[in-house]
C-alpha positions, 0 to 999 in steps of 0.5 A: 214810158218809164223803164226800171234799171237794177243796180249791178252792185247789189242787184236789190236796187231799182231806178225808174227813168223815162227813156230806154238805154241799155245801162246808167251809172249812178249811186246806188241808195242801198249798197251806197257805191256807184254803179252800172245799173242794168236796164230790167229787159236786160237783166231779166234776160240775163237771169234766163240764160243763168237759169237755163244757160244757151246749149249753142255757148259755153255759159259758163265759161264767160265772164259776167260782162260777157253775159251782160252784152250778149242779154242786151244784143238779145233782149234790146237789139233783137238779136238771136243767140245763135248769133254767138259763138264762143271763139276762145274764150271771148264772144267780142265782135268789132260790133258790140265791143264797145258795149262790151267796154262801157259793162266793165268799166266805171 
């Protein structure tokens, strides 16, 4: 089965590739710079949660990356969103801190 990936540059971009990762880095053929593109199931929950942000989680207030790790803990890993809690301002666990990392670099 072949999974869409969304450049994160541009969010125009699209690849299709055969196997299921929560994200890949390559360069992106519309807006030319190398990329973290998301996996769509991720992204699409993203989209969700921006248009209807969690009540149980200060949306707002968290950081881009921050959002991309709680997506994909909901949408790939089957995690719930009351799973989270906003604990000052960081949503990190010793769990998901190195997706987290691998978001925010490149």
């Amino acid at each position: 089965m072949s999974r869409i990936y969304r450049c994160l540059g541009c969010l125009e971009h699209t690849v299709s590739r055969g196997f299921d990762t929560s994200h890949l880095s390559v360069t992106c053929q519309s807006c030319g710079s190398f990329e973290r593109f998301v996996n769509e199931a991720v992204f699409e929950q993203f989209r969700a949660f921006e248009e209807s942000p969690p009540a149980s989680l200060e949306w707002s207030k968290l950081e881009r990356e921050e959002k991309l790790l709680i997506s994909e803990e909901v949408a790939r890993r089957g995690r719930s969103i009351e799973d989270f809690s906003v604990d000052g301002r960081s949503t990190e666990t010793a769990e998901t801190a190195e997706t987290a990392e691998s978001y925010s670099s490149h």
